[in-house]
Structures are given as structure tokens and as C-alpha cells.
C-alpha positions in Angstrom: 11.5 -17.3 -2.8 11.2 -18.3 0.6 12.6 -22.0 1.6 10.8 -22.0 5.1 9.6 -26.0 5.5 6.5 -24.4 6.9 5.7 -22.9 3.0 7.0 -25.5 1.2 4.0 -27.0 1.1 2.5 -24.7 -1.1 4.9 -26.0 -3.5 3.1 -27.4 -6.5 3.7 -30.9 -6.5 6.3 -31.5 -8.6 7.5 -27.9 -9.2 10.7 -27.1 -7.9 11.4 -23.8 -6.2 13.5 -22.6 -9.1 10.7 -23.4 -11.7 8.1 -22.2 -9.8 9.9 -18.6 -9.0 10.4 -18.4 -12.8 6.5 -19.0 -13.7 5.4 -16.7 -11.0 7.8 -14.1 -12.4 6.8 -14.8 -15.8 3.1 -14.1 -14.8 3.6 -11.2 -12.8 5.1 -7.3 -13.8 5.4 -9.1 -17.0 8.1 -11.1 -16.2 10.4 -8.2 -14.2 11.7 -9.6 -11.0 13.3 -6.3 -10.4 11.6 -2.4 -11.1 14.1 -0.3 -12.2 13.8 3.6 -13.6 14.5 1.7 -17.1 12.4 -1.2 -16.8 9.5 0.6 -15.4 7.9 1.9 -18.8 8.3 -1.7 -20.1 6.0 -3.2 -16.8 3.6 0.6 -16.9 2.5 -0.2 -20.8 2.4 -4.5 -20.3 -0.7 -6.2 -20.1 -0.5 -6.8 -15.8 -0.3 -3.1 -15.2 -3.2 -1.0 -14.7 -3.0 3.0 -15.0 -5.7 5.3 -13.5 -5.9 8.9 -12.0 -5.8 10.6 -9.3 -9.9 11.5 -9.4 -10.8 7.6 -10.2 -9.0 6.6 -7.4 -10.5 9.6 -5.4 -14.2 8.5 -7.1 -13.0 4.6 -5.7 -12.4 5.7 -2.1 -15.1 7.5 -1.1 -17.6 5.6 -3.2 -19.5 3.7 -0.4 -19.1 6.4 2.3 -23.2 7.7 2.4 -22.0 10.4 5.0 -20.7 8.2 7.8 -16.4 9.3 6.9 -17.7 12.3 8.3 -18.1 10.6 11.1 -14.9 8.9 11.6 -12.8 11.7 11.2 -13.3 13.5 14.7 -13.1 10.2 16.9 -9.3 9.6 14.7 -8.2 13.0 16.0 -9.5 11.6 19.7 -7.5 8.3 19.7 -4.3 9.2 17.7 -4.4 13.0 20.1 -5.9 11.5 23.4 -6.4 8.0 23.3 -9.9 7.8 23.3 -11.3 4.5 21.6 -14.3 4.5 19.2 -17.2 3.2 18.5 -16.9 -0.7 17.3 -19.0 1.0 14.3 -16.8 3.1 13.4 -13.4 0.6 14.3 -15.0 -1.4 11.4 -15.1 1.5 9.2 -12.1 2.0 10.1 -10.7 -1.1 8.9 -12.6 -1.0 5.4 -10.9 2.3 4.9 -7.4 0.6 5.9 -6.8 -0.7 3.0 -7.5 2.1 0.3 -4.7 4.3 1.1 -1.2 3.4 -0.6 1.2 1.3 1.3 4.4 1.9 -1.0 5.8 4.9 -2.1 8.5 4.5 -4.9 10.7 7.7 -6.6 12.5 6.3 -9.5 14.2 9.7 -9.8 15.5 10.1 -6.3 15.9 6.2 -5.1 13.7 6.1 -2.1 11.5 3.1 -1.3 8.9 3.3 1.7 6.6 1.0 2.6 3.8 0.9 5.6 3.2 -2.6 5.7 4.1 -2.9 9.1 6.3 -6.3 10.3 7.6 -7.1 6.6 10.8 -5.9 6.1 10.7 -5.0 2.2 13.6 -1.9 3.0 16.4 -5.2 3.5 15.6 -6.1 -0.2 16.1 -2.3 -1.7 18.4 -2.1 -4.9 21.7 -1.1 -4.2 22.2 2.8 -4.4 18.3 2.9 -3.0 16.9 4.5 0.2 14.6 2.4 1.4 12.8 2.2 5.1 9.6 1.0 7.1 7.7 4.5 7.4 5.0 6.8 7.1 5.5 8.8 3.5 2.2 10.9 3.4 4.3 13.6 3.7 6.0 12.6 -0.1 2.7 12.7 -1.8 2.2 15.8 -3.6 -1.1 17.3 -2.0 -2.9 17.2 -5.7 -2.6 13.4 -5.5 -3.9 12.6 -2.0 -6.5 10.7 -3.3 -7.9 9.8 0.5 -8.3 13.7 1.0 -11.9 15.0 0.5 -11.6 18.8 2.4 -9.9 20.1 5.1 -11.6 18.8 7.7 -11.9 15.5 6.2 -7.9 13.6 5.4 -8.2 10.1 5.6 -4.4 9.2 6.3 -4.9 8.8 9.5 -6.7 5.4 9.5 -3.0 4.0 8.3 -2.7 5.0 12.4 -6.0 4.4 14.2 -5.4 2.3 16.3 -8.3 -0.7 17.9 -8.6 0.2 21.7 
């Protein structure tokens, strides 16, 4: 845990930083501090975890779109190809979307850790013998799993790009 005066106070009063690391640890990824291939199964089946598919999280994305994502996906092509800016509709649409597609990709199998959280530096803290690195990782996703994917002419990934002109 950070020792930054600045967070500090946010410190329970009375808690030391040592105490307070092990209740937070102890409360979340049932009390892993570290993932590994052998752990996982133990954190995937405890009570913090939640499981779903592919098509719920499909179902979850495109549940309040009422046929304006159509609309968004022509002016994306326009700013990321020519920077052209959009609407301040669609810019807000834009951000709601921002946040459904994944931000971490993890391969137990192969080591590799990406993230697109973009000024945090989670790569620094990768397990040794790990790949780890600040980038975009659609391209990792096995196309049966692109949840943000509705057609051809309508792939969502790009709003991890669009930018607000």
C-alpha cells in the first residue's frame, strides 16, 4: 500500500498500514494478494468472484442502446481516421460505453499481463517470469468472446480510443 502523506488520511483512525493492507486483503480475491495460475481456481470458485458468459456480458452492453450505437460507430471511424470531432451527444455516449469494454487482459498459460488503464503503471508490479505492459490487447481476445462486437459494421473497441475533440 501506498505511504503517500497525501492518502494517509484515508487511514482508519487507529489502523496501521500493515493492519489495514491485511483486512483489505482479507476482504478482497478472498484473501489472495497475488493471482497465480495455481491460486486462481481458489479466488474463480470463492464467494468475491463472479463468473458469467460471453452472451450475458454481450446482453449487459448493449442493453440500453435503443438504436443510437448505430450511430456512434461512423463518427468513431471519422475521429480515430480523420480527426473529425462528434456530436457532444454522442461524446457522452461515448463515455457511457467507455467503461464496458475490459481494461485487463491476463493469460495464466502464457504469462502476459496488459492493461489499458492509461497513466497507472500496473506492468512495474507483474510477477516475475510475466510479460506485462500498458497496451491495447483487443487483438488477444478470441473473436467468439468480443462481447462489445454486435456485426461487422458495428465493433465497439474503438471507444477505448475516441478521443473528446
Amino acid at each position: 500500500m501506498c505511504r503517500d502523506d497525501k492518502l494517509m488520511r484515508y487511514l482508519p483512525v487507529g489502523q496501521s498500514v500493515e493492519t489495514y493492507r491485511a483486512e483489505v486483503i482479507r476482504r478482497y480475491r478472498n484473501g489472495l494478494s497475488t493471482l497465480t495460475a495455481d491460486l486462481f481456481p481458489r479466488y474463480r470458485d470463492g464467494d468475491s468472484a463472479k463468473i458469467v458468459t460471453t452472451e450475458i456480458l454481450r446482453d449487459e452492453f448493449f442493453m440500453e442502446d435503443s438504436g443510437q450505437y448505430s450511430e456512434l460507430s461512423a463518427p468513431m471511424e471519422q475521429s480515430l481516421s480523420f480527426d473529425v470531432c462528434a456530436s457532444e451527444g454522442l461524446i457522452q455516449l461515448r463515455m457511457r460505453l467507455f467503461s464496458k469494454p475490459p481494461k485487463f487482459y491476463i493469460n495464466y498459460d502464457r504469462k502476459i499481463f496488459m492493461h489499458m488503464v492509461r497513466g497507472r503503471s500496473y506492468e512495474s508490479v507483474v510477477v516475475d517470469g510475466w510479460w506485462g505492459a500498458e497496451c491495447d490487447f483487443e487483438h488477444m481476445v478470441p473473436t467468439s468472446h468480443r462481447y462489445w462486437v454486435r456485426s461487422m459494421d458495428e465493433d465497439f473497441w474503438a471507444v477505448t480510443n475516441f478521443s473528446n475533440c
